[in-house]
VOGU-3710 file (C-alpha; in Angstrom, 3 decimals, decimal comma):
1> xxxxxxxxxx> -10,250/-24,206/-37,258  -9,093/-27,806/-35,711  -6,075/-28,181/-34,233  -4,793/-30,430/-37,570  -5,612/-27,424/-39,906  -3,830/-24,645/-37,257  -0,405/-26,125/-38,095  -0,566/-24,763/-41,457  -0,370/-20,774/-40,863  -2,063/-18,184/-43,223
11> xxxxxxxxxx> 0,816/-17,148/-45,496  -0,113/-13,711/-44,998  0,277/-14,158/-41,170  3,143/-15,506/-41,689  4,967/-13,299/-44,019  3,921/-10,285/-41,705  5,254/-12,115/-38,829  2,139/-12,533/-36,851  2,862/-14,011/-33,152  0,759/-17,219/-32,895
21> xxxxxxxxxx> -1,565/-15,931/-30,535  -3,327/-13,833/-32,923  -3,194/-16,614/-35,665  -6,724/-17,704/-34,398  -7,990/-14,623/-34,698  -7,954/-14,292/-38,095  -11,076/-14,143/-40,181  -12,604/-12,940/-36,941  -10,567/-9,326/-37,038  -9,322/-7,561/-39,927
31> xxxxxxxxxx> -5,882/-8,033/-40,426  -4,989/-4,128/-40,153  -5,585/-4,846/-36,486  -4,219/-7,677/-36,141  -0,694/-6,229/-37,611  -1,441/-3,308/-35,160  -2,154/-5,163/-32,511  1,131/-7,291/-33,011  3,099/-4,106/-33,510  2,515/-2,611/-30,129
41> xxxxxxxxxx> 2,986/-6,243/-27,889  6,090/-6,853/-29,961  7,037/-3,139/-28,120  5,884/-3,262/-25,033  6,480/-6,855/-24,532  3,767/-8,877/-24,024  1,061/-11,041/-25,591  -0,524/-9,656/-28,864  -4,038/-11,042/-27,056  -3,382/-8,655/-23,973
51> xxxxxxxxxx> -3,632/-5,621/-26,190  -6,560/-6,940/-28,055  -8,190/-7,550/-24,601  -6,893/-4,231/-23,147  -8,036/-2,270/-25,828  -11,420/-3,802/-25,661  -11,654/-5,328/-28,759  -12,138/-8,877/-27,566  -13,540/-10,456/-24,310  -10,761/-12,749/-22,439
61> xxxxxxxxxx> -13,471/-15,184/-22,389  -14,246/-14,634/-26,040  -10,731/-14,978/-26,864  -10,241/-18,275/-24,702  -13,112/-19,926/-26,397  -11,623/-18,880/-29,747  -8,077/-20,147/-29,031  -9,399/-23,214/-27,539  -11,635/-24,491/-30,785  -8,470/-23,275/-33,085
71> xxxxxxxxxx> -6,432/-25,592/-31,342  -9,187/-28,371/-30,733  -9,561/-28,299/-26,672  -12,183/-28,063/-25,035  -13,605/-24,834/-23,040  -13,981/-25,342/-19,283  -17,040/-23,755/-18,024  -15,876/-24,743/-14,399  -19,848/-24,137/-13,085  -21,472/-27,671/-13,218
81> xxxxxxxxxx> -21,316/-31,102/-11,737  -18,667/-32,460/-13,844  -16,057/-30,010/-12,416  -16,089/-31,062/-8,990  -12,665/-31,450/-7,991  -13,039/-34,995/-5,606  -9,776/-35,086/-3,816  -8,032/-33,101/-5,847  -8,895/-30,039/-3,892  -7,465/-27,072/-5,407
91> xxxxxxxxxx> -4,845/-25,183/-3,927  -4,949/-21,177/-3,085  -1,308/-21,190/-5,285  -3,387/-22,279/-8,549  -4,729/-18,021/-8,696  -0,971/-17,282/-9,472  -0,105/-20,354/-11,336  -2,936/-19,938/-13,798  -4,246/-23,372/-13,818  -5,994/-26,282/-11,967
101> xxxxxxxxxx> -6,209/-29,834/-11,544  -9,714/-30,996/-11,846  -9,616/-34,519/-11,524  -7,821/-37,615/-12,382  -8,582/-39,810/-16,055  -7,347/-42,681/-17,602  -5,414/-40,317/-19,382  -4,066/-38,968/-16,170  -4,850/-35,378/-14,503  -7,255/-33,311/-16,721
111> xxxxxxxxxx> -5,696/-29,938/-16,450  -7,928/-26,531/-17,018  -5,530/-23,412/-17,941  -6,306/-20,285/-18,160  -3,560/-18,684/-20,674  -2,248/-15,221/-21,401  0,604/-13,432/-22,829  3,375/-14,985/-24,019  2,217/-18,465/-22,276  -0,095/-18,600/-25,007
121> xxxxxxxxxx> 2,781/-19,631/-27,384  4,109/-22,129/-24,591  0,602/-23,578/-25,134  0,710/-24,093/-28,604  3,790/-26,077/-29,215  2,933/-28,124/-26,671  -0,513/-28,448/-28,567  1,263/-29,422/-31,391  3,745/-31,527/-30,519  1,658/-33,757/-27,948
131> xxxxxxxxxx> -1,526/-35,159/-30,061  -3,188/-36,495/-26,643  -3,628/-33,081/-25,627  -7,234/-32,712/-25,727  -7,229/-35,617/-23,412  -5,495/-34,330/-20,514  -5,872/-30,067/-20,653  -9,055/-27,992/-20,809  -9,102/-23,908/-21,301  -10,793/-21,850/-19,127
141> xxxxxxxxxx> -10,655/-17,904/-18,428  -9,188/-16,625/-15,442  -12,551/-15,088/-13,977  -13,919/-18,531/-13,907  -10,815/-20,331/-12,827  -10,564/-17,664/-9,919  -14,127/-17,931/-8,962  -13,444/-22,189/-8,778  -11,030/-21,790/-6,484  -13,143/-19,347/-4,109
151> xxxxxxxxxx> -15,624/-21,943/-4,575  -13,518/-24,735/-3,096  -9,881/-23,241/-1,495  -11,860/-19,877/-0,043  -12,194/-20,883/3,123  -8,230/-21,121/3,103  -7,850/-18,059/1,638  -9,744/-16,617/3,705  -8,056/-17,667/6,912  -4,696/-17,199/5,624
161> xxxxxxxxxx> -5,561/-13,105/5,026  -6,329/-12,824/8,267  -4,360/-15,382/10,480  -0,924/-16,269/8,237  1,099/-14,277/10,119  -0,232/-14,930/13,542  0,661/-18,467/12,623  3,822/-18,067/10,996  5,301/-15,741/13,634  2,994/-15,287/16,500
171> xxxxxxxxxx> 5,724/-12,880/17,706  5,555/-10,290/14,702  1,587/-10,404/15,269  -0,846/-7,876/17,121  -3,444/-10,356/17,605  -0,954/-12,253/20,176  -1,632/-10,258/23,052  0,633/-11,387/25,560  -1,021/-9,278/28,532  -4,862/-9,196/29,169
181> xxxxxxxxxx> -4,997/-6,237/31,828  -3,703/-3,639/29,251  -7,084/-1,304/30,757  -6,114/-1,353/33,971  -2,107/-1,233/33,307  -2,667/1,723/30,655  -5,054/4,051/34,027  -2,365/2,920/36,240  0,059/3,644/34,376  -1,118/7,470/33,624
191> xxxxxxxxxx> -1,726/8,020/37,017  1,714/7,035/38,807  3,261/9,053/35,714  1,306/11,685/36,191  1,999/11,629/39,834  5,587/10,853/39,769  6,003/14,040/37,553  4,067/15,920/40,025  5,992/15,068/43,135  9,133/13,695/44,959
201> xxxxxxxxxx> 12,595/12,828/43,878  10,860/10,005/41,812  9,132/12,454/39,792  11,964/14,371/39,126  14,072/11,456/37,939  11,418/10,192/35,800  11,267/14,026/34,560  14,645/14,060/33,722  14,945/10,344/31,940  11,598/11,755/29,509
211> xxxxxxxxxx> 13,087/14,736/28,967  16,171/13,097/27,696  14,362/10,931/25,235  12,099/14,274/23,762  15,757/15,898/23,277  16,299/12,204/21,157  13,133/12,850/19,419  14,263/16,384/18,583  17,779/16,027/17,683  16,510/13,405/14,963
221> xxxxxxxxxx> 13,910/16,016/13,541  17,085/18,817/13,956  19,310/16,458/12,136  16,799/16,398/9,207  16,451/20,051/8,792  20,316/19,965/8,277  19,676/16,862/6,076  19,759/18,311/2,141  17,065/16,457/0,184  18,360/16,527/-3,528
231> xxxxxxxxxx> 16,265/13,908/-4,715  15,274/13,498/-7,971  12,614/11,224/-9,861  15,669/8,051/-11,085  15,549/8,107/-15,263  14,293/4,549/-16,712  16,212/4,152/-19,759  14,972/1,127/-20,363  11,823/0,327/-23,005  8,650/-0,391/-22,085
241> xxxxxxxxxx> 9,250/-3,896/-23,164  11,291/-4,629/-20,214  8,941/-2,954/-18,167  7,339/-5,655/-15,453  4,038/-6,358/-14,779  2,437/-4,446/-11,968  -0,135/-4,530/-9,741  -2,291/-1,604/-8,109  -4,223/-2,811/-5,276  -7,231/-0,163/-3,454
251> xxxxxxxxxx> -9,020/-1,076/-0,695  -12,659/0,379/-0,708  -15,129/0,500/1,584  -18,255/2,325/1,420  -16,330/4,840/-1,450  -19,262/4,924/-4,138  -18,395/8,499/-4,605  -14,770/8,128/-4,977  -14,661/5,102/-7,840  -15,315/7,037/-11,217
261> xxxxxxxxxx> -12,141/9,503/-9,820  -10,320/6,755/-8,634  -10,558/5,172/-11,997  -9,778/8,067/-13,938  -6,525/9,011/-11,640  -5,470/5,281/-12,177  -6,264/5,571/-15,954  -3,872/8,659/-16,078  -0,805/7,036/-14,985  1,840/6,481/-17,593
271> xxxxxxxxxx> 2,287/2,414/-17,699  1,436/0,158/-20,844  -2,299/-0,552/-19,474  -1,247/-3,852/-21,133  0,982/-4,658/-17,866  -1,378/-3,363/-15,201  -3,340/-5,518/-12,835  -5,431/-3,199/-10,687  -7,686/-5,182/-7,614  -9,897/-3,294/-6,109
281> xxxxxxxxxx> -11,007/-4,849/-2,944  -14,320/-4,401/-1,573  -16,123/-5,890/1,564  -19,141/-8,384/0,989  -21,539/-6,104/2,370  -20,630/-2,810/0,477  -23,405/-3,078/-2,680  -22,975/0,882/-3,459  -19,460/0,313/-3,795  -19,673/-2,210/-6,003
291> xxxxxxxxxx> -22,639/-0,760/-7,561  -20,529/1,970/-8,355  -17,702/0,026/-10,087  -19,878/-1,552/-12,231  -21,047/1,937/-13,128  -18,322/3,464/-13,828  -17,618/0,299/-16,397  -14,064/-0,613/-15,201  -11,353/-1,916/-17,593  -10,471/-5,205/-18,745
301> xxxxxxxxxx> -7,183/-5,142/-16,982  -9,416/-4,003/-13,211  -10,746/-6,786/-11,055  -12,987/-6,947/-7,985  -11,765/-9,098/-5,155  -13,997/-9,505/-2,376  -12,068/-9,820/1,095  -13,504/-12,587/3,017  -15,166/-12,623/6,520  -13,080/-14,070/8,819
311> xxxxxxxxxx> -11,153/-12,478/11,206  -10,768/-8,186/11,726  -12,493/-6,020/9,334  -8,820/-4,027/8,952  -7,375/-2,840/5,553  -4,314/-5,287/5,699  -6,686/-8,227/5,818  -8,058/-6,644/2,840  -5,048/-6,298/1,590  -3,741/-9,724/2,490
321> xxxxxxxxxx> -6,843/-10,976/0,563  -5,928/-9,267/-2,636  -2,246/-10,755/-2,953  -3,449/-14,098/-3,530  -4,721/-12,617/-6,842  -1,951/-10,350/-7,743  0,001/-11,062/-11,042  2,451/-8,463/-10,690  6,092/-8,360/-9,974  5,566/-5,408/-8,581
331> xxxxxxxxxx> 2,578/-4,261/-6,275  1,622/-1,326/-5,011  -1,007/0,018/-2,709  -3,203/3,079/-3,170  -6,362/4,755/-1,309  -9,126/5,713/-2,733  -8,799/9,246/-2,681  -5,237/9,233/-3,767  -4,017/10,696/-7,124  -0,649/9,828/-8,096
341> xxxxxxxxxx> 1,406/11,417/-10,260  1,232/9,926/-14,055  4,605/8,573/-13,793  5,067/7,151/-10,499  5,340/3,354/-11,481  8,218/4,012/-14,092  9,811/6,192/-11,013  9,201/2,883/-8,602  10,744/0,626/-11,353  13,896/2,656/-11,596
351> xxxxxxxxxx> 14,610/3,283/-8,270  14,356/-1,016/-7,838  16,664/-1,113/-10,554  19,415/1,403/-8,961  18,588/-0,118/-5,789  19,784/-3,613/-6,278  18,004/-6,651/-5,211  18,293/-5,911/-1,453  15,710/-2,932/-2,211  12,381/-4,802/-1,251
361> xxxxxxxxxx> 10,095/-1,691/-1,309  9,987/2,265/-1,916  7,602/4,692/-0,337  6,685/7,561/-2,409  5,986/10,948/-1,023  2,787/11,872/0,236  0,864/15,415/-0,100  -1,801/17,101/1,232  -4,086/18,133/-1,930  -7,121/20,263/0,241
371> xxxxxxxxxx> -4,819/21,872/2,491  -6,685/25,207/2,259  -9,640/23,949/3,601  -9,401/25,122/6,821  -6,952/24,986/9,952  -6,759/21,350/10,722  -6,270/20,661/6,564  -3,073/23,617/7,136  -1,522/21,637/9,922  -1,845/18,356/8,334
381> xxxxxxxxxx> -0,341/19,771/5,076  2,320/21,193/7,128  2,695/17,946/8,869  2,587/15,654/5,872  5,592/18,270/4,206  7,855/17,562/7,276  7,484/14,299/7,434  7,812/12,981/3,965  9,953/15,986/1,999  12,085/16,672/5,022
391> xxxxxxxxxx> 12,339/13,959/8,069  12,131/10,742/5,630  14,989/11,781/2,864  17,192/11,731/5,680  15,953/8,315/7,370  16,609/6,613/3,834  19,798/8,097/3,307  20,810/6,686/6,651  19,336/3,498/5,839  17,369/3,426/8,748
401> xxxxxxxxxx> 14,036/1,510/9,775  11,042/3,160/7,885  7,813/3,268/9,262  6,033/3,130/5,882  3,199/5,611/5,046  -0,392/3,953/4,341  -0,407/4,377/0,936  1,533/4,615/-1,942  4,420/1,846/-0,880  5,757/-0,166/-3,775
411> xxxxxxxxxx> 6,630/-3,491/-3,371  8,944/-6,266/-4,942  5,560/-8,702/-4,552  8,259/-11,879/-4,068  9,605/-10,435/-0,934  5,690/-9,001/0,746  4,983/-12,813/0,550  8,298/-13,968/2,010  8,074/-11,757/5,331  4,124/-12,458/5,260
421> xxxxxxxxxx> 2,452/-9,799/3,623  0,389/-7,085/6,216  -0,482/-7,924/9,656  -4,002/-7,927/9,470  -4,489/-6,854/13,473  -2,265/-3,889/13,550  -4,424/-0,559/12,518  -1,428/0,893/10,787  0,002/-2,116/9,065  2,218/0,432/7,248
431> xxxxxxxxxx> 4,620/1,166/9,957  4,870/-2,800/11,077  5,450/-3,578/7,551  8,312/-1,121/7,137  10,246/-1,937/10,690  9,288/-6,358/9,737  11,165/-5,311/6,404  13,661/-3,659/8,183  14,137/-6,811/10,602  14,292/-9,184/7,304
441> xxxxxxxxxx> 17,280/-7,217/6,356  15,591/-5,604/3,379  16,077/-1,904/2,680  13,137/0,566/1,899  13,777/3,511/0,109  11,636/6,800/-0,949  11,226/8,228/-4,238  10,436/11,540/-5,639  7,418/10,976/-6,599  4,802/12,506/-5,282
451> xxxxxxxxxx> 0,599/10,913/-4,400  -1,561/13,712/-3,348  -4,206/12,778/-0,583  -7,512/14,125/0,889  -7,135/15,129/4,729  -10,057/15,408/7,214  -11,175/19,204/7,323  -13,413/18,620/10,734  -12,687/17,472/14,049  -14,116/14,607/15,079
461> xxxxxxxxxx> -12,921/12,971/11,395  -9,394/13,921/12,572  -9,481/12,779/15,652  -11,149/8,936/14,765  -7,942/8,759/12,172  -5,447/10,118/14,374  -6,555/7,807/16,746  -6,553/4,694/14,468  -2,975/5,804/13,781  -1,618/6,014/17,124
471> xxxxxxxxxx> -3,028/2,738/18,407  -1,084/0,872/15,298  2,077/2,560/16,242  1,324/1,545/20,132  0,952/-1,803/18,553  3,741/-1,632/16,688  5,692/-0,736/19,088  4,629/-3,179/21,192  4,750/-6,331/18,998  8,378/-5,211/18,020
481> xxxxxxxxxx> 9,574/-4,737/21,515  8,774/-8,433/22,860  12,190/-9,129/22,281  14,285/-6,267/22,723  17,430/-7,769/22,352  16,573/-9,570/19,211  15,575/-6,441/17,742  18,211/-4,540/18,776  20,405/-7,394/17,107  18,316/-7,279/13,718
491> xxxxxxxxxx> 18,314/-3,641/13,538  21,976/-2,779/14,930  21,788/0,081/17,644  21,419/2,882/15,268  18,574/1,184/13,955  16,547/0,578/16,986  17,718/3,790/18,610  15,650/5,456/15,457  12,766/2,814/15,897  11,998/3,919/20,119
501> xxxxxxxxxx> 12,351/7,531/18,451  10,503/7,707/15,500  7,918/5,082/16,905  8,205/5,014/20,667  9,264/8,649/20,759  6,198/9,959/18,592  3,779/7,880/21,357  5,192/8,431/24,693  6,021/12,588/23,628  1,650/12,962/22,677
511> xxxxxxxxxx> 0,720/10,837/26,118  3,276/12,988/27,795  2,851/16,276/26,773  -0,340/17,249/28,601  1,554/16,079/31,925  4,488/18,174/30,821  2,277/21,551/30,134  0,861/20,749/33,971  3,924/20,160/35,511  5,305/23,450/34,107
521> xxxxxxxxxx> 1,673/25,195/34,920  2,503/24,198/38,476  6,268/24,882/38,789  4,802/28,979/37,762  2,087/28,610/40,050  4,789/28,084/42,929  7,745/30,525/41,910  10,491/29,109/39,714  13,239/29,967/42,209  11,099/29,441/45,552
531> xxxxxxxxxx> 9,016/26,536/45,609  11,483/23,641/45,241  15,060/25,744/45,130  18,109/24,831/42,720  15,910/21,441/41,514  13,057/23,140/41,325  15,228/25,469/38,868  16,696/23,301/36,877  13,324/20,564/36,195  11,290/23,712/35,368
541> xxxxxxxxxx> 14,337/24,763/32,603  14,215/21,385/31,265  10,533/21,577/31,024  11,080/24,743/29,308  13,416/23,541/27,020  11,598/20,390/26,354  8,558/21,963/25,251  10,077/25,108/23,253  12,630/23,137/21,573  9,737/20,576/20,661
551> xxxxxxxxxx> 7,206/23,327/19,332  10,191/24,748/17,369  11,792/21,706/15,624  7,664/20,544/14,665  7,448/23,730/13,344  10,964/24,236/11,618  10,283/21,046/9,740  6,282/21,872/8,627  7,467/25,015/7,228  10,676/23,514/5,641
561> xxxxxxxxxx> 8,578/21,083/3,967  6,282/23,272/3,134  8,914/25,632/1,905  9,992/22,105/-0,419  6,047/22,223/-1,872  5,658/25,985/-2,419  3,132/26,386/0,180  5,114/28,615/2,575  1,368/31,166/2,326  -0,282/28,384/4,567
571> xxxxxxxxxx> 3,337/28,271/6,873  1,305/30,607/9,834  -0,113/27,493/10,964  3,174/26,597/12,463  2,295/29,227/14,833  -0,189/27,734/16,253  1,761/24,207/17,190  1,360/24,227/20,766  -2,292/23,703/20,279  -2,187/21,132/17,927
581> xxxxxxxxxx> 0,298/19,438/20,439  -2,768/19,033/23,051  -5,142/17,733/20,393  -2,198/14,887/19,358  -2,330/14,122/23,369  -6,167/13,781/22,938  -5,806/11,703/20,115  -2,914/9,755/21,976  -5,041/9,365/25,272  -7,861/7,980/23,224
591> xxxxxxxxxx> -5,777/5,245/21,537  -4,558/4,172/24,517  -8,386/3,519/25,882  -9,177/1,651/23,061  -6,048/-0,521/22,838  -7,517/-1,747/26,136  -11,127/-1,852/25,362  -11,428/-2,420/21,252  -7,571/-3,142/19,716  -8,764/-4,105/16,384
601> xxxxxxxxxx> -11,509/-1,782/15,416  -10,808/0,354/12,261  -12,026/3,840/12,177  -12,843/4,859/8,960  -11,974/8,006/7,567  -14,392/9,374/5,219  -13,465/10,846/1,931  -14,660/12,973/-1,249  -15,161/16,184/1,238  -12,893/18,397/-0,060
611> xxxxxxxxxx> -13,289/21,965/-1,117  -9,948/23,413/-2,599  -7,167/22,029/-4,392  -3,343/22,936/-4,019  -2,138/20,277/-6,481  -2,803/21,687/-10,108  -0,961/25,051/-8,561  1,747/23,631/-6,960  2,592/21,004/-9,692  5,840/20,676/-11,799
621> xxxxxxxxxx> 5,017/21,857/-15,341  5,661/18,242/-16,726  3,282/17,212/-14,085  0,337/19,378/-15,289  0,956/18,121/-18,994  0,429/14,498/-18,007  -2,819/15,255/-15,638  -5,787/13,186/-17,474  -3,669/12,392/-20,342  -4,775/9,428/-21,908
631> xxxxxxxxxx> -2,161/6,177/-22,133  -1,137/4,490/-24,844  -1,854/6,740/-27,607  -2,044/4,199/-30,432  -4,717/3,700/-33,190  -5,824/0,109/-30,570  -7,302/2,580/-28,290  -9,268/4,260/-30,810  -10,595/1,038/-32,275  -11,436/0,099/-28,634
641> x> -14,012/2,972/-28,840
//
């Protein structure tokens, strides 16, 4: 149909109200679908195309091509010579915007767009009302026009996911290292602490000023378990037309097993599929992932993003990779053995909309789905239960800094590219996000909402993740503290008070706890009351203190939490805290060797191991209703089959 010819509209489009952008699909579609199809954008807001495309009807591509020859432009393949862009060199900004210049006629820039939605309609009467148009704008799809601008802005898109922030504010980065002797300073260091706690009126100072900051780090874990959490999931009252457009972004590497479940968990969620825009971002070299994905034969509305080469090979550069592609207003990141629960997004979009506009991101609660698997899967359960159902209601109701969880955060995707998205040299770019947030004067809030997760059930898995995690928060500490006053004047004093705590406090009470066990080994060794008199007394008592009060408070707030999850059977683990304690220390100790040696290298934790499942068992009732339901019950999706 040419472009003259499209003005006049089919009079039973018309008369049915058809939106424009399914006008050129008629004759190609029956008309039942077409109504249908116009029925459900018309609710849930967007493009009648999008839920042609979504429901699998029609290819984008196919769609493009068809729009373009109904409106008499021309389709841009953006593959051969003639597409070369000369000078006009195509910026990284043209994956959001949609379109491109490609180069410069007598008619001026030739312009290749690749439409959707609602923009469609923008397109038209512009179409119409400017006869030249063919001259001066080209469609194209948006898998082409992305893969143009790989092919001649990737090399800046790949730099900026690794190096933007380092470049932007070489002080909020871990790959400005301001000292190069951190081996030698991190053995030294151990030793004279070791030895100042061992001896001398030194040792007892320094004995005294630790123990001090572990009472900090317990009276903020004390003032949690007094903290009531009456959280509930916020009510969206508004419809799903006003709903935004959000994007799911899932780092993968080597997960081939973990795709087709990660699909269907991300296909159970309760969001117009219409509005999602799920990246999942793979590494160059990982064929069996993306073997996998093709597989599994992922939906229109999923997109592989390959992170580029340059620089770490860290989940926030793979994350930093992926933003350039996100459409969303919203973004939020997921792992690839996470399952959500069905409605978490709606929850996300409510609690931004109570929130206000100062509310830049919301962590939702994380649980422990195999923790019957053994004793290390208890602990972590019981771990995972204090932390996010007990310790972290009361940091957001305090409005304190929030060392962010690595999964599951939710995003207003205006303000992660304002403060410059993840740090893509910190190995838990989770916490640094949520204290840079906190420095930005954003708030970060937690919902009820819970995303169940996989823990490692042997050893040696633990300990590589454990380790990972503790050399990010040593970096993040670290990167943070180069200007302590600043901080302190960004955060206010209650603020940075919680930040040495929750951050500094968690570090320095694992490196110091082995030293602590020792010093009280020795002090029995000698005679409480004999060896060193009244001092001797009263260091030994604070040593005593320190460590009961610890082991109490961890595991007051594991069983409260687990108390919160209706796992209180597993709750004997607590018992056993003084163990875990020393393995922490390992972990600790072993982060600190290889934030000399290796500060960059990620440890990958391996996934699809587990053997039991707490989730279906300790679910809400609602919750179990919605697991694998299927969205968007409309008569589109059957057609789609």
């Amino acid at each position: 149909m040419s472009a003259e010819n499209s003005r006049a509209w089919p009079r039973q489009a018309r008369l049915a109200g058809l939106p424009v952008e399914l006008v050129p699909m008629i004759g190609t579609l029956p008309l039942a679908t077409l109504f249908d199809a116009a029925d459900r954008a018309e609710r849930i807001g967007v493009g009648g195309d999008e839920v042609l495309v979504a429901a699998g009807i029609i290819g984008r591509e196919a769609y493009l091509r068809r729009l373009a020859a109904w409106l008499g432009l021309q389709f841009a393949a953006l593959d051969g010579e003639d597409d070369r862009p000369g000078d006009l060199i195509p910026p990284p900004q043209a994956l959001a915007a949609g379109f491109v210049a490609l180069r410069r006629t007598p008619s001026g820039l030739l312009i290749a767009a690749a439409p959707q939605g609602r923009r469609i309609r923008d397109l038209v009467q512009l179409a119409r009302t400017l006869p030249a148009t063919g001259n001066t704008l080209h469609l194209t799809s948006p898998e082409r026009l992305e893969a143009y601008v790989l092919r001649h802005a990737g090399r800046r898109l790949a730099e900026a996911a690794a190096f933007d922030l380092k470049r932007r504010a070489p002080d909020l980065s871990a790959a400005v290292r301001r000292g190069r002797r951190h081996l030698p300073a991190a053995i030294g260091g151990g030793i004279i602490l070791a030895a100042l706690l061992a001896a001398g009126a030194a040792g007892a100072v320094t004995q005294i000023v630790l123990s001090f900051v572990f009472l900090g780090w317990i009276a903020l874990r004390v003032l949690a378990l007094m903290h009531a959490d009456n959280a509930r999931p916020p009510r969206l009252t508004c419809p799903d037309s006003d709903l935004p457009r959000y994007t799911i972004v899932v780092p993968l590497y080597r997960e081939a097993p973990m795709v087709a479940p990660l699909l269907a968990a991300l296909g159970a969620l309760d969001y117009p599929r219409e509005k999602l825009d799920i990246l999942l971002v793979i590494e160059a070299d990982d064929a069996e992932t993306r073997a996998a994905i093709e597989k599994a034969g992922a939906a229109p509305h999923v997109r592989v993003v390959v992170s580029p080469a340059p620089g770490p090979r860290t989940k926030p550069k793979a994350l930093n990779a992926a933003l350039a592609f996100a459409r969303g207003e919203h973004l939020v990141v997921y792992d690839a053995e996470d399952r959500p629960e069905p409605g978490q997004l709606r929850h996300a979009v409510a609690a931004f909309r109570e929130g206000g506009p100062a509310l830049a991101c919301v962590q939702a609660r994380l649980a422990i789905e195999n923790a019957r698997d053994g004793w290390l899967t208890r602990l972590f359960a019981g771990e995972y239960a204090g932390q996010f159902d007990v310790l972290l209601p009361m940091v957001t109701a305090h409005h304190l800094p929030l060392p962010l969880g690595g999964t599951s955060n939710h995003f207003r995707a205006d303000v992660l590219r304002r403060v410059g998205g993840w740090d893509a040299f910190n190995v838990t770019e989770d916490a640094d996000l949520g204290i840079r947030l906190a420095r930005f004067g954003w708030q970060t809030g937690l919902i009820a909402s819970t995303t169940w997760e996989e823990a490692p059930r042997r050893l040696p898995a633990w300990l590589r993740q454990r380790t990972r995690w503790f050399k990010g928060w040593m970096q993040t500490w670290l990167v943070h503290m180069r200007r302590p006053r600043r901080l302190l004047g960004e955060l206010g004093l209650t603020g940075f008070l919680a930040f040495q705590l929750m951050i500094g406090g968690s570090v320095l009470s694992a490196l110091v706890h082995p030293l602590f066990v020792l010093v009280l080994a020795l002090h029995a060794a000698e005679g409480f009351a004999t060896a060193s008199g009244g001092v001797g007394v009263l260091l030994a008592g604070l040593t005593v203190a320190t460590l009961t009060f610890g082991y109490l408070t961890s595991a007051a707030l594991a069983l409260a939490g687990l108390g919160r999850r209706r796992l209180l059977s597993i709750g004997w683990v607590a018992a056993t805290m003084p163990v875990y304690w020393l393995l922490l220390s390992a972990a600790a100790w072993r982060a600190a060797w290889q934030l000399a040696v290796d500060p960059f290298h990620w440890e990958k934790t391996e996934h699809g191991l587990a053997l039991t499942s707490v989730r279906q068992a300790g679910a809400p009732e609602d919750e179990r209703k919605r697991d694998g339901r299927r969205i968007g019950g409309d008569v589109l999706a059957g057609k789609a089959g």
